[in-house]
MARMAR-549667 format. One line per 2 residues: number of its first residue (from 1); their letters; for each residue x, y, z of C-alpha. Coordinates in nm, 3 decimals, always signed. Layout:
N
NUM = A = X:Y:Z  ...
end
This chain:
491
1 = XX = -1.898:+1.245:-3.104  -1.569:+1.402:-3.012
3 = XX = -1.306:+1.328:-3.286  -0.892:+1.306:-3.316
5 = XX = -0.703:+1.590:-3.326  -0.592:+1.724:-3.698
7 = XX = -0.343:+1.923:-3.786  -0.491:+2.273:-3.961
9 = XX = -0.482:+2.205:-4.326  -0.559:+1.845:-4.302
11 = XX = -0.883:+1.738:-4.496  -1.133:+1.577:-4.293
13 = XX = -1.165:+1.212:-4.366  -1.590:+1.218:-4.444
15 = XX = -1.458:+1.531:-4.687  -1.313:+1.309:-4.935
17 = XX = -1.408:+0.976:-4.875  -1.808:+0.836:-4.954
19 = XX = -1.852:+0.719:-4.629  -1.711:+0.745:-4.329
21 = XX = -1.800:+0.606:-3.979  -1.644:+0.686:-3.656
23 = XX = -1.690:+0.490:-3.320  -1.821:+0.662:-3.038
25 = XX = -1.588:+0.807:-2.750  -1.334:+0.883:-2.920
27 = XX = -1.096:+1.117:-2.738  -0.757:+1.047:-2.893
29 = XX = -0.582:+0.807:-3.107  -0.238:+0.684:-3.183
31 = XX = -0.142:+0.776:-3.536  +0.081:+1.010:-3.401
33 = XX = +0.318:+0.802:-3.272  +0.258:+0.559:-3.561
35 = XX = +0.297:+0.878:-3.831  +0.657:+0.991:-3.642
37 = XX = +0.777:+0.651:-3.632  +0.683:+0.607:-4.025
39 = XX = +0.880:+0.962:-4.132  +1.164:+0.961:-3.821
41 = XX = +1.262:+0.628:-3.844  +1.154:+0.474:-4.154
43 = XX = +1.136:+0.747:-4.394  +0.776:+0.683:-4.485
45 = XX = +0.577:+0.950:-4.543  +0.175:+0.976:-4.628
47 = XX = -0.101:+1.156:-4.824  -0.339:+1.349:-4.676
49 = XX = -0.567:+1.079:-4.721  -0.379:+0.872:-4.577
51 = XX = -0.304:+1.044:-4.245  -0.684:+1.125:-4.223
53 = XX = -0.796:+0.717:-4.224  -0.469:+0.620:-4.016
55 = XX = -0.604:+0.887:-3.749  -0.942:+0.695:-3.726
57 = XX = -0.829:+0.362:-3.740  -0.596:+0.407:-3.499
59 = XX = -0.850:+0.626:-3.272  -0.880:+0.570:-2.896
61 = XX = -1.108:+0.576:-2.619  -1.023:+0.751:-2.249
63 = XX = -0.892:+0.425:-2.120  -0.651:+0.412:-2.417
65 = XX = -0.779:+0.127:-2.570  -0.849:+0.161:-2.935
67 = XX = -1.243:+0.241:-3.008  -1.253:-0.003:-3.303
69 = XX = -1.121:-0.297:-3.071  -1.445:-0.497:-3.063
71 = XX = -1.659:-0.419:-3.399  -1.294:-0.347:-3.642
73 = XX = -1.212:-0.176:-3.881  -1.388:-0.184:-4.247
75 = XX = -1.204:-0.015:-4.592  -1.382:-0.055:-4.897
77 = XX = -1.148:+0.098:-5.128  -1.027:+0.028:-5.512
79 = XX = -0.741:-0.098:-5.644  -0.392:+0.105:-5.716
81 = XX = -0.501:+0.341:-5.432  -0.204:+0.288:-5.196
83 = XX = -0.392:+0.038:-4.896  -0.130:-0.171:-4.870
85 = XX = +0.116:+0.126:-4.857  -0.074:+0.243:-4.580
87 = XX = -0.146:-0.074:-4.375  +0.168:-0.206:-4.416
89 = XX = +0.400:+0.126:-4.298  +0.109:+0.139:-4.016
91 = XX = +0.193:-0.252:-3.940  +0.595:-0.241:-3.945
93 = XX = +0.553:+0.093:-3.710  +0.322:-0.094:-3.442
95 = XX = +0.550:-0.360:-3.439  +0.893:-0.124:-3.376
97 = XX = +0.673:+0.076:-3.117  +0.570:-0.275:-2.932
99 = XX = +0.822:-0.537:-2.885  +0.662:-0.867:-2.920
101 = XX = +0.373:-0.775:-3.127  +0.221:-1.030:-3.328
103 = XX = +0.023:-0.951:-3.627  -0.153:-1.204:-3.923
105 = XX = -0.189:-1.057:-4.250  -0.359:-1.306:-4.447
107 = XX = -0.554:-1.266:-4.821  -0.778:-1.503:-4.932
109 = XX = -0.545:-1.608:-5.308  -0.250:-1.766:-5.307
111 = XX = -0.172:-1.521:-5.522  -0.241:-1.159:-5.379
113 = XX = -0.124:-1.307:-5.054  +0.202:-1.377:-5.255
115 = XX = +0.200:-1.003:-5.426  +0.169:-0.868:-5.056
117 = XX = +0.434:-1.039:-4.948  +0.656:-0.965:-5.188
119 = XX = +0.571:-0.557:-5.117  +0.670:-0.625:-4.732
121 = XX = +0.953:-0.810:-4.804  +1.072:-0.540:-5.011
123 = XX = +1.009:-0.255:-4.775  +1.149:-0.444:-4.497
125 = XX = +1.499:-0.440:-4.715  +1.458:-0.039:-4.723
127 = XX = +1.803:+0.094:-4.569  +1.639:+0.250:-4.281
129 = XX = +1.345:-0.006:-4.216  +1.606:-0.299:-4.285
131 = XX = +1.775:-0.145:-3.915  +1.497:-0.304:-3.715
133 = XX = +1.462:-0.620:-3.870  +1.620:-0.947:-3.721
135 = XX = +1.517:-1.192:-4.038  +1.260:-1.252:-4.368
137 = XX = +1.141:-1.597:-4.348  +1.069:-1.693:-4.706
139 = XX = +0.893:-2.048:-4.735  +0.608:-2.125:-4.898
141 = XX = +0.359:-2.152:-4.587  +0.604:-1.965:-4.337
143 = XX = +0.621:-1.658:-4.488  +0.744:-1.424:-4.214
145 = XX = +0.906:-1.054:-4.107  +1.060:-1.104:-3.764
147 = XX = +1.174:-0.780:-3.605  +1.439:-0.729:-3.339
149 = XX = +1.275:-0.634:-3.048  +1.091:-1.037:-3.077
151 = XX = +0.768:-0.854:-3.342  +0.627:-1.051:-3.585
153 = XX = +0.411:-1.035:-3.918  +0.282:-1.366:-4.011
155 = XX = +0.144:-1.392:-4.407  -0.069:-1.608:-4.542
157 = XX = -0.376:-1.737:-4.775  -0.720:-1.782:-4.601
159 = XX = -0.793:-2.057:-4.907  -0.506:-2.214:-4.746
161 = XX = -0.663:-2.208:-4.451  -0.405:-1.975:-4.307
163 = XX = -0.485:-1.794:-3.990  -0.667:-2.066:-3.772
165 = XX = -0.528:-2.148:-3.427  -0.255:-1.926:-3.347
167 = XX = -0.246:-1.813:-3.044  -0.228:-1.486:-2.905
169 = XX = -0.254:-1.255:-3.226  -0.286:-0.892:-3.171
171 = XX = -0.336:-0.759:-3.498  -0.518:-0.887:-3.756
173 = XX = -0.519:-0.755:-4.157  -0.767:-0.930:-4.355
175 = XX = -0.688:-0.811:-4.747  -0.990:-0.945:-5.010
177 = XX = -1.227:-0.896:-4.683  -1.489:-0.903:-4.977
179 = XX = -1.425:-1.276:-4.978  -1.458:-1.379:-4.629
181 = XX = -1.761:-1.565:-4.531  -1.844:-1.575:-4.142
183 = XX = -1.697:-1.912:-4.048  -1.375:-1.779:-4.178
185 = XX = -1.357:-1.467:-4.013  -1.492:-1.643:-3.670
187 = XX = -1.180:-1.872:-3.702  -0.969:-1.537:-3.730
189 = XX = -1.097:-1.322:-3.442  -1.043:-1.625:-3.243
191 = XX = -0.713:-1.610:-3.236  -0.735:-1.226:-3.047
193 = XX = -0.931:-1.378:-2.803  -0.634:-1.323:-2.512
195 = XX = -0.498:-1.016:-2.656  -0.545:-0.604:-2.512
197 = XX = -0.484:-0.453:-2.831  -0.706:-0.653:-3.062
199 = XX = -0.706:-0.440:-3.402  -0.879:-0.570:-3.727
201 = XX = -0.852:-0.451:-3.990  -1.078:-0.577:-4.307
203 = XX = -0.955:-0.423:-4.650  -1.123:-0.531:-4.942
205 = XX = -1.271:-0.374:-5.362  -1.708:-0.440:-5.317
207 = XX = -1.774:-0.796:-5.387  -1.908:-0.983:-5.694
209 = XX = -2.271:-1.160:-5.702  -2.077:-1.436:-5.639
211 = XX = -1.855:-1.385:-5.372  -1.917:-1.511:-5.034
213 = XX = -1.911:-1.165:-4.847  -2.139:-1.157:-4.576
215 = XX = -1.913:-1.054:-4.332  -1.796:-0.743:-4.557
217 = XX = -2.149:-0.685:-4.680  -2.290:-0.682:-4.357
219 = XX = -2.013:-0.441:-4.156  -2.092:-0.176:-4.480
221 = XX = -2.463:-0.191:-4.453  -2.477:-0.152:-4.041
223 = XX = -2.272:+0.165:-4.186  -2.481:+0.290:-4.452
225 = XX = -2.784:+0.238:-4.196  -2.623:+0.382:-3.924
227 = XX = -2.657:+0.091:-3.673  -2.246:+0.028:-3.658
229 = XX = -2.124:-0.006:-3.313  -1.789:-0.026:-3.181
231 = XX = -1.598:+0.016:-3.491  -1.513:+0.250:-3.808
233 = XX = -1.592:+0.208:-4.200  -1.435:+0.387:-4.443
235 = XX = -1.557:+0.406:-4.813  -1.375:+0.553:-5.107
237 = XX = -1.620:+0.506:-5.495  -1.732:+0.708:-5.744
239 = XX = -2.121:+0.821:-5.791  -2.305:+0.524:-5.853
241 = XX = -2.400:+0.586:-6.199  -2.030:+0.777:-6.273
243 = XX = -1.947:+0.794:-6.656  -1.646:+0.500:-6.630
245 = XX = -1.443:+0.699:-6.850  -1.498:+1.043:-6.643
247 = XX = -1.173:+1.149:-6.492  -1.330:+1.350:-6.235
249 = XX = -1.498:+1.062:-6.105  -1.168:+0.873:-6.125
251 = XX = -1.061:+1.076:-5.850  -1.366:+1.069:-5.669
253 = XX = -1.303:+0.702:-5.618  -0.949:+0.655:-5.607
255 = XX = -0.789:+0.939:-5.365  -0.434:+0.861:-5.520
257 = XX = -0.534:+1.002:-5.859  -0.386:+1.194:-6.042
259 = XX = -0.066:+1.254:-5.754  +0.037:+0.900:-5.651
261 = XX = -0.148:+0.692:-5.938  -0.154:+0.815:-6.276
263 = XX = -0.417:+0.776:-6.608  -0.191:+0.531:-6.723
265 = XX = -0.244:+0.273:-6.426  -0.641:+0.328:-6.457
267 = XX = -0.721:+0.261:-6.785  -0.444:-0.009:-6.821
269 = XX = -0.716:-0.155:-6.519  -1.001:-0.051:-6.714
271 = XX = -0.864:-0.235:-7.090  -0.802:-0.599:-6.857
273 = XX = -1.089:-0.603:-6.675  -1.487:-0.620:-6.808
275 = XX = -1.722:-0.291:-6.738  -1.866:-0.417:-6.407
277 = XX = -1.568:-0.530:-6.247  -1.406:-0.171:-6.356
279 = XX = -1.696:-0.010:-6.150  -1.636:-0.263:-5.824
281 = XX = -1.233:-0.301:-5.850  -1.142:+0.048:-6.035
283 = XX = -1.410:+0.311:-5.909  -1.515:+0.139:-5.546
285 = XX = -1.875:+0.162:-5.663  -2.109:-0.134:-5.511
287 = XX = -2.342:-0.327:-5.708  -2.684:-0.294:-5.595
289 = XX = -2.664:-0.328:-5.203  -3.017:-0.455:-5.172
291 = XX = -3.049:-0.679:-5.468  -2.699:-0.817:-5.365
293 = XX = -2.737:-0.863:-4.989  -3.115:-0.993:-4.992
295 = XX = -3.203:-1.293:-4.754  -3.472:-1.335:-4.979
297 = XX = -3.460:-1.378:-5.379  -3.693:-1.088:-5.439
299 = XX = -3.795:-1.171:-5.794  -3.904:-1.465:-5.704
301 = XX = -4.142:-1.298:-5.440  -4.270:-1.072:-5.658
303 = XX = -4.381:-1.366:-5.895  -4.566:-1.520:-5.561
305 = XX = -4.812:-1.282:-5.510  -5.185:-1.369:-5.578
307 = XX = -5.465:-1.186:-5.572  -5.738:-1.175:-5.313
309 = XX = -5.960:-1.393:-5.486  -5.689:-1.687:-5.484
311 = XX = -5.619:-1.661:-5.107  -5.702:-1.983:-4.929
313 = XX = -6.046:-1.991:-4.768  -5.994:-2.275:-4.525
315 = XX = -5.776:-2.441:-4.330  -5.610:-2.352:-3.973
317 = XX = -5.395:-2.108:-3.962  -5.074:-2.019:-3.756
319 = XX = -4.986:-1.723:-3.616  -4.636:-1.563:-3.553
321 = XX = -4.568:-1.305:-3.319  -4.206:-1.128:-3.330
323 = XX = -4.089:-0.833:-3.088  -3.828:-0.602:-3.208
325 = XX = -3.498:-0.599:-3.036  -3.554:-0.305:-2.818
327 = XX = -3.915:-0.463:-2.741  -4.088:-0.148:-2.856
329 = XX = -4.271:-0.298:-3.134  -4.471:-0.603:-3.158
331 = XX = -4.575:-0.747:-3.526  -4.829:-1.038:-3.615
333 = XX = -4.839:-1.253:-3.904  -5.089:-1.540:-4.014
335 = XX = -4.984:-1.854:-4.279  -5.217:-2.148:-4.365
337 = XX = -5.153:-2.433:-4.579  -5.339:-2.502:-4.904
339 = XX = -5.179:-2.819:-5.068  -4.815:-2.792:-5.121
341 = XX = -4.764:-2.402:-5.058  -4.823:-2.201:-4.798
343 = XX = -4.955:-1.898:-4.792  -4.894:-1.590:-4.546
345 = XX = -4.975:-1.269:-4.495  -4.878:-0.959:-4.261
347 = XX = -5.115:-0.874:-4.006  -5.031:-0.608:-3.789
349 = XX = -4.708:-0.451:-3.695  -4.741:-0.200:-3.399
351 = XX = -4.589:+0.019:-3.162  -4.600:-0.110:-2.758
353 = XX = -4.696:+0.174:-2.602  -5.036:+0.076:-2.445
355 = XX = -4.915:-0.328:-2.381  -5.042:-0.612:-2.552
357 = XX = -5.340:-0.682:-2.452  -5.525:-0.661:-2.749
359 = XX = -5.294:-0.887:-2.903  -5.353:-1.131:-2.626
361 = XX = -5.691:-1.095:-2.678  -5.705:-1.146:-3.079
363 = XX = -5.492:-1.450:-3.037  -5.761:-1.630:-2.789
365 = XX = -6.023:-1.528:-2.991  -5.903:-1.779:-3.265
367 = XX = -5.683:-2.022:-3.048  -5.945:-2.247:-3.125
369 = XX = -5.925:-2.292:-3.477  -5.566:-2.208:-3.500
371 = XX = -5.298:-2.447:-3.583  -5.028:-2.282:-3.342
373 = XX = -4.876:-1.988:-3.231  -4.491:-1.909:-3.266
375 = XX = -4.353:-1.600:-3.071  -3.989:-1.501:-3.058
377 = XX = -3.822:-1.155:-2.950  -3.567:-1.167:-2.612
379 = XX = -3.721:-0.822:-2.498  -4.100:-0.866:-2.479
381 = XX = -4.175:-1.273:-2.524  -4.116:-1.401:-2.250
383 = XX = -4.400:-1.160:-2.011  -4.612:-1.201:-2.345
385 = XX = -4.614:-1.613:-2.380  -4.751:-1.578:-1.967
387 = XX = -5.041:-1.360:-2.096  -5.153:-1.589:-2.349
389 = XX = -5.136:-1.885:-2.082  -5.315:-1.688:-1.859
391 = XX = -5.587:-1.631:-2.162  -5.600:-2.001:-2.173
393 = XX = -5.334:-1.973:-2.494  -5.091:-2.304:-2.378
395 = XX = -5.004:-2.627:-2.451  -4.781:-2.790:-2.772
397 = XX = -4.979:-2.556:-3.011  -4.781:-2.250:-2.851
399 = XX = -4.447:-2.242:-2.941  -4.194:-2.033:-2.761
401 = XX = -3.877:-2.059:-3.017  -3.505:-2.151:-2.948
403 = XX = -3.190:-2.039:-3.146  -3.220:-2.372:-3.392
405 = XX = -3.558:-2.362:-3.430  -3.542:-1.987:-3.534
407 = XX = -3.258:-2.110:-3.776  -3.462:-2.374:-3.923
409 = XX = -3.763:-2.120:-3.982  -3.548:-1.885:-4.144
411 = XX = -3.409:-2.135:-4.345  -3.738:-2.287:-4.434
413 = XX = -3.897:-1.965:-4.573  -3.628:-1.846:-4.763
415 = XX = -3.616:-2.167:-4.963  -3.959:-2.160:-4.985
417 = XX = -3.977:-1.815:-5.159  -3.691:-1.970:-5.398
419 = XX = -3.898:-2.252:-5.422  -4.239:-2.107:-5.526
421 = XX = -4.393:-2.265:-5.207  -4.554:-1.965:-5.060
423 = XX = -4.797:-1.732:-5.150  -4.878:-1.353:-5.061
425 = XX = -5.057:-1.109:-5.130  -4.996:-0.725:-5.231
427 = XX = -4.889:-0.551:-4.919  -4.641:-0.312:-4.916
429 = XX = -4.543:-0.306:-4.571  -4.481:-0.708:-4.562
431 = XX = -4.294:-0.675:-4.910  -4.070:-0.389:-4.798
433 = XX = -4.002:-0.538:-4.493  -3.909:-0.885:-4.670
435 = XX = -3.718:-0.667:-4.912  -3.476:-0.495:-4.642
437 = XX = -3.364:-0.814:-4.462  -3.039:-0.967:-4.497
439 = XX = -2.907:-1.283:-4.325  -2.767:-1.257:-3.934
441 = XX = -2.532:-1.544:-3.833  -2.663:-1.735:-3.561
443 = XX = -2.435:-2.009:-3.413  -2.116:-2.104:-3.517
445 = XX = -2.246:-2.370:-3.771  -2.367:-2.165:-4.089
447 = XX = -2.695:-2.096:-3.945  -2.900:-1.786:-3.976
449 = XX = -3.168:-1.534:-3.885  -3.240:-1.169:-4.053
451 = XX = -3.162:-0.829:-3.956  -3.237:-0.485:-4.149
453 = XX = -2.975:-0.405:-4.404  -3.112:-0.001:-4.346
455 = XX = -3.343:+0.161:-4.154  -3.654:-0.068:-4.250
457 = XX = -3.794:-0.242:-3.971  -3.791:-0.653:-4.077
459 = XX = -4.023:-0.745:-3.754  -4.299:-0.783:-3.990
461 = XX = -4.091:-1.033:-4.260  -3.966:-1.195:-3.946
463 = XX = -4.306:-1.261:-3.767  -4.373:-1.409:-4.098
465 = XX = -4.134:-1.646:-4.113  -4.241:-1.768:-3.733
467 = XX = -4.578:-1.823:-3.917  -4.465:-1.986:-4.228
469 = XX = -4.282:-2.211:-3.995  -4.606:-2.270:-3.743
471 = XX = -4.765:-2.415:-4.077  -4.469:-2.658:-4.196
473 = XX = -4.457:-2.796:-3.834  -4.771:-2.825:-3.719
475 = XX = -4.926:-3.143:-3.732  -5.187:-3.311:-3.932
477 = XX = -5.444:-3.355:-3.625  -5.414:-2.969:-3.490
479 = XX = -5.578:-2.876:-3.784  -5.977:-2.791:-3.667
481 = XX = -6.163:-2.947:-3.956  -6.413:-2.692:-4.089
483 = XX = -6.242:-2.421:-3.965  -6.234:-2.111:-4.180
485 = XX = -6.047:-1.771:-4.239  -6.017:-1.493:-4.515
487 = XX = -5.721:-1.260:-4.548  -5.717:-0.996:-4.237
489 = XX = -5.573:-0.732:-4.209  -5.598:-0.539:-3.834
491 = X = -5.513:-0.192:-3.817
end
């Protein structure tokens, strides 16, 4: 992966920061203009830290277009580090250096959207940065820095529902990005829909249990797996289990510290706010990524296991069948009903090297007792589902899913975990695979599937929930009366 220019001296970004991810193709990028602009004309001037993340975020591809355009730009960074310093001198130079630029800057409080403000306003009164500006709109609502050359830098409050419908934005800052749920950053990157430069940028401390920060969560654990495309993440935090009152760590997770932010401004942070939000806001450090960003409430699925002499004996089962994304693996699940709960089970979950033909045959070995089969996967389903018909494997009982129905199965089994209404039974593979999946947005309407938060493989949790869902829809008369099965487990 080539990487941007540095100037000898200059620290490598992944040297000091916890994580750092880097688009692919990069050949150049445009924080030199930006960084001449800041000193020459504004008589701004930045860290070493500071130059090394402007570099990446600002990174280009050979067509000149920036490398982050389509997946962003992720910071997960504490507080009193000097973000706003950066993003802001970064902003007011883009919008000198392109006449006409329009940029949102938007935080989800009133209030920090206020503070922000207030910091812009202030730099844009600086003697030398004061030279390109035409006016500082000031109401509530309309806060605004328009620039000479026809710029602008809109601000505003997300709770406020600031940043839906306008037109034709080209930059977008999202500050608090830890509390930003999909539907709200949708309605943002909506609004770059007709623009070439399209930069986001998402800034925000790791979230609370509490805060709705799927978006965030998600764009940091594609990072941490190594499945980010199209975009950068950068990640300043201290060790994990770092001594809160260890200065060394203090600098691990702020980069300011001790030149631009001193003790003083860190433990005044540390006396106002309790121990665990010092280790999210103060230090960077995430709560437990798993445990936080689980589809699935996973002591409540630890609780549902039984043991193999409480597994249903009768009853028709239903089988789902997921393929992985890149249609390379195929896994198989079984649920049956007993009562009120359902109980499910992995199966198989297996490489497609040598076809499916074995599956095909399985399946129409028990199609006859079999409540229904659900099968899902874009690469691999479709050439599968004519297999089975050709096995005789057709009609209602065979269930080929759509986009709401896999919502509605998703949904389904992740209530019924919280629930109690399913049962399973020890099996690592199923439990680590139910363990690694966090939500994936599907639809516009709050709807959702899974996806791995790491390098787990979920096809097993998701084939599943195709065959917890083949149990709560299938019908009353599908069921083969007298029909039996025990827990299997293929090979």
């Amino acid at each position: 992966m080539a990487q941007p220019q540095m100037k000898h001296g200059t620290p490598r970004l992944s040297e000091i920061a916890r994580k750092v991810v880097a688009p692919d193709g990069i050949t150049s990028t445009g924080w030199p203009a930006v960084r001449d602009c800041c000193s020459q004309k504004m008589g701004v001037e930045f860290d070493p830290w500071q130059h090394a993340a402007g570099r990446l975020i600002l990174a280009k591809r050979s067509d000149g277009k920036f490398a982050s355009m389509i997946g962003g730009v992720g910071m997960s960074l504490p507080r009193q580090v000097g973000k706003t310093y950066l993003v802001g001198a970064m902003v007011f130079a883009l919008c000198i250096l392109r006449p006409g630029l329009l940029v949102i800057w938007s935080a989800h409080h009133a209030r920090t959207h206020g503070e922000t403000f207030l910091a812009m306003q202030a730099f844009a009164k600086r003697s030398k940065v004061a030279a390109f500006i035409a006016q500082v709109f000031t109401g509530s609502g309309d806060e605004e820095i328009r620039f000479l050359n026809g710029s602008r830098i809109l601000f505003g409050a997300r709770e406020r529902g600031f940043g839906r419908g306008i037109p034709g934005v080209d930059v977008i800052v999202s500050d608090e990005a830890q509390i930003m749920s999909d539907k709200a950053l949708d309605a943002q990157l909506a609004t770059m829909n007709t623009s070439l430069f399209g930069l986001a940028i998402f800034i925000g401390t790791p979230p609370r249990p509490d805060d709705p920060s799927e978006a965030f969560a998600r764009m940091r654990a594609e990072a941490w797996a190594g499945t980010l495309r199209d975009a950068a993440w950068i990640e300043f935090g201290a060790d994990a289990d770092a001594d809160p009152n260890d200065r060394k760590q203090w600098a691990k997770g702020n980069p300011s510290f001790p030149t631009r932010t001193p003790a003083e401004s860190i433990l005044r942070l540390q006396r106002k706010l309790t121990a665990d939000s010092f280790r999210r806001e103060g230090l960077g450090i995430w709560d437990d990524f798993r445990k936080a960003s689980c589809a699935f409430d996973m002591g409540r699925w630890a609780a549902l296991e039984v043991g193999a002499d409480e597994v249903p004996t009768s009853g028709a089962p239903a089988y789902g069948i997921k393929f992985s994304p890149d249609g390379q693996t195929v896994a198989l699940a079984v649920a049956v009903r007993s009562g009120d709960t359902i109980h499910v089970e992995g199966v198989a979950h297996r490489q497609v090297v040598d076809g499916t033909r074995w599956l095909v045959e399985w399946i129409g070995a028990r199609w006859g007792g079999a409540a229904g089969v659900v099968v899902d996967g874009k690469a691999g389903a479709g050439a599968f589902v004519k297999a089975l018909g050709r096995a005789g494997v057709r009609g209602r009982r065979l269930v080929e899913l759509t986009a709401d129905q896999a919502v509605t199965a998703t949904a389904g089994m992740v209530t019924a975990v919280a629930e109690g209404t399913v049962t399973h039974i020890d099996d690592d593979v199923l439990t680590g695979a139910i363990g690694a999946s966090m939500r994936r947005p599907i639809g516009r309407a709050g709807g959702f599937g899974i996806q791995s938060m790491d390098d787990t493989s979920v096809t097993l949790a998701e084939a599943a929930v195709l065959a917890h869902y083949g149990a709560v829809t299938a019908k009353r008369s599908d069921a083969v009366q007298g029909s039996t099965r025990r827990a299997v487990m293929l090979s």
